[in-house]
C-alpha positions as CSV (number, residue, x, y, z in Angstrom):
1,X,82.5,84.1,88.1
2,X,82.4,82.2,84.8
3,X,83.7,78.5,84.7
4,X,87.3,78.9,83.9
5,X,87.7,81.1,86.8
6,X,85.3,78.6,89.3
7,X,87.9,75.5,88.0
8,X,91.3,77.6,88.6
9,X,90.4,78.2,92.3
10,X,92.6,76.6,95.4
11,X,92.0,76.6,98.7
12,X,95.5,77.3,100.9
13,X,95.9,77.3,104.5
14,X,98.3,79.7,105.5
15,X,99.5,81.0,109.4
16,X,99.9,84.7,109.1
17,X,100.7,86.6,111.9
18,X,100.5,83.9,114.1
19,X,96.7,82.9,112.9
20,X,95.8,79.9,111.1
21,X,94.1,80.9,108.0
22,X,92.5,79.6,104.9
23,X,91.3,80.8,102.1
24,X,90.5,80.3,98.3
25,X,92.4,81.5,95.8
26,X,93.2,81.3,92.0
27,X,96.3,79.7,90.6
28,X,97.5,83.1,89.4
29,X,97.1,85.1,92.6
30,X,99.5,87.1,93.6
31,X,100.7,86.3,97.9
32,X,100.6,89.7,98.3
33,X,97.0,90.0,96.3
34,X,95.5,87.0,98.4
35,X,96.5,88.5,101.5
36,X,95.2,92.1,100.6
37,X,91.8,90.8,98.8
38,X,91.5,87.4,100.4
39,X,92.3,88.0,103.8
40,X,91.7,91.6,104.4
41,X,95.2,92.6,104.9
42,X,95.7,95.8,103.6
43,X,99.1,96.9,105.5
44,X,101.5,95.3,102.5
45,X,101.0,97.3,99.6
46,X,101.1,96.5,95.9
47,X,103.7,99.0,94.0
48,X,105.0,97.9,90.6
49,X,104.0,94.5,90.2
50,X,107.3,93.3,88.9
51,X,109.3,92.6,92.4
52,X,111.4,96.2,91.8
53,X,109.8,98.6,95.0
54,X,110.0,96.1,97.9
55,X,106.1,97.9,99.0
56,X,105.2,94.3,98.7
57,X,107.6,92.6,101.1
58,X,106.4,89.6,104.0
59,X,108.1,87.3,105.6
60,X,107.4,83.2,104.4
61,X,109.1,81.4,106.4
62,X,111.7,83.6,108.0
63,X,112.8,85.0,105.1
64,X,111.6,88.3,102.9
65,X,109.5,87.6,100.4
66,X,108.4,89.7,97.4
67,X,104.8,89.3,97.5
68,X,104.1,90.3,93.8
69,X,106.2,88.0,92.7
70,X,105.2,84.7,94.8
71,X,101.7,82.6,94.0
72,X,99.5,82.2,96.8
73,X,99.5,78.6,96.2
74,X,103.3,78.7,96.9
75,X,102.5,79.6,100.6
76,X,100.3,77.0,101.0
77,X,101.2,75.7,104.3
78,X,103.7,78.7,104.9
79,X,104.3,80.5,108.0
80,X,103.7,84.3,107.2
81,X,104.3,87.8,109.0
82,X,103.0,90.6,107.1
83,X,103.1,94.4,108.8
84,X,99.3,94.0,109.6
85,X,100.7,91.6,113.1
86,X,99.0,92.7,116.0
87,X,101.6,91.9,118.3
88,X,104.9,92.3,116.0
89,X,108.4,91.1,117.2
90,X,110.7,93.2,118.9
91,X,112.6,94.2,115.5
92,X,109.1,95.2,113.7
93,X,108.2,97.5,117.2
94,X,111.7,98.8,117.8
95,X,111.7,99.5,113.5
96,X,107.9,100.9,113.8
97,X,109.0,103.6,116.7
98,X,112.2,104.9,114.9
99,X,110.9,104.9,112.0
100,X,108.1,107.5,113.7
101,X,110.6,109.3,115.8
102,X,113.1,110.1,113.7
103,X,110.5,110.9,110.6
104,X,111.8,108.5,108.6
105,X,108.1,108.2,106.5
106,X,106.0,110.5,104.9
107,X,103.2,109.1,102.5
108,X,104.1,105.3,104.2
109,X,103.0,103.6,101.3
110,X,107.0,101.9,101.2
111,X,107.4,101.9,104.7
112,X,106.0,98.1,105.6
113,X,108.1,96.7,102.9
114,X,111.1,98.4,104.8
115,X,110.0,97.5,108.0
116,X,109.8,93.9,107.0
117,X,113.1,93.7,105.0
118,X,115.0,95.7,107.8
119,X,113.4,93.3,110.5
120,X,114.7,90.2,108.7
121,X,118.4,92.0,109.0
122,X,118.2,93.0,112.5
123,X,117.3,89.3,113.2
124,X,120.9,88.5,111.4
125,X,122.8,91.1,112.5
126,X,122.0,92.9,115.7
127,X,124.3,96.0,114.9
128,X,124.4,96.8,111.4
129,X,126.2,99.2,109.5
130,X,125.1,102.1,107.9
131,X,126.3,100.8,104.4
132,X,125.1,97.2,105.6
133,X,121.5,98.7,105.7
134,X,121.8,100.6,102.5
135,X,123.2,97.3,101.0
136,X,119.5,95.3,102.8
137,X,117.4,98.3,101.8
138,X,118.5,98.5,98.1
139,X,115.7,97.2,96.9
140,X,113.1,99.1,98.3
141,X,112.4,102.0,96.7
142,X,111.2,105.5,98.9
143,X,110.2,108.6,96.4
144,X,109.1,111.2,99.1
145,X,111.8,111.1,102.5
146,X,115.1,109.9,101.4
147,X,116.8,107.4,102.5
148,X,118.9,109.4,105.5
149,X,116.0,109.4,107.9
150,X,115.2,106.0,107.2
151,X,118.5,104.6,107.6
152,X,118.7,106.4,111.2
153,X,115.8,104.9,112.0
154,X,117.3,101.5,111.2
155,X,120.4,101.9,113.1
156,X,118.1,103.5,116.1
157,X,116.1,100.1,116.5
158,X,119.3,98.2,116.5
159,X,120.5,100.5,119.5
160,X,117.3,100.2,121.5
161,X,117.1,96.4,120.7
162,X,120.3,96.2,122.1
163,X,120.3,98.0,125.0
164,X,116.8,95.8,126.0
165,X,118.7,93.1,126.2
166,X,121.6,94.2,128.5
């Protein structure tokens, strides 16, 4: 590390997934690069760098965040949820079944950003439509199942995460 790089470092504390964390990182760091590189989380995956593919997506905060295009150092005190949670919320486990069952993945490198994007609308909007989900999901790009299977799957989890609650 030469001298420039030892000056531009940070150190963030971060909750993710529940977990206090902190770490160092440089000013330029990505949030989805610090939590791949600095903290070992590998389930968020970097795609295009340039906030287009949604492979990146966490939650800061309650909301979905494009990892690639968020500095670490913006998170500093954040609360984060990142597809890597042991014990993920009902919307992330419902998703994470019907996503399985109705072979809505193949390669999985999109499917956390999905997950994570479709989990923030199923928080909002117990019963989506099917154009309500295409509309959340737009952003996330899938090259190898379609978006059919995965939009099922979406509309699955709301069923099952409404029939736990009657």
């Amino acid at each position: 590390m030469d001298k420039v790089e030892a000056e531009d470092r940070i150190t963030i504390s971060v909750r993710v997934n529940g977990e206090p964390k902190s770490a160092s990182t440089t000013t330029r760091q990505s949030l989805v690069d610090f939590l791949r590189h600095g903290l070992g989380l590998t389930g968020s995956h970097v795609g295009c760098e340039h906030g287009v593919c949604g492979a990146c997506n966490v939650i800061v905060d309650d909301s979905v965040v494009r990892g690639c295009l968020m500095l670490a150092i913006q998170a500093d005190g954040a609360r984060i949820t990142t597809i890597d949670a042991a014990n993920p919320g009902p919307e992330v486990a419902a998703l994470q079944k019907a996503f399985f069952e109705r072979a809505a993945l193949q390669c999985g490198f999109c499917t956390p950003g999905m997950i994570m994007q479709a989990s923030e609308l199923l928080q909002r909007n117990e019963s989506p439509t099917r154009e309500e989900i295409r509309e959340v999901l737009s952003g996330n790009y899938c090259r190898c199942t379609g978006y059919h299977a995965i939009i099922d799957a979406v509309q699955a989890a709301s069923k099952a995460l409404i029939a736990t609650k009657r």
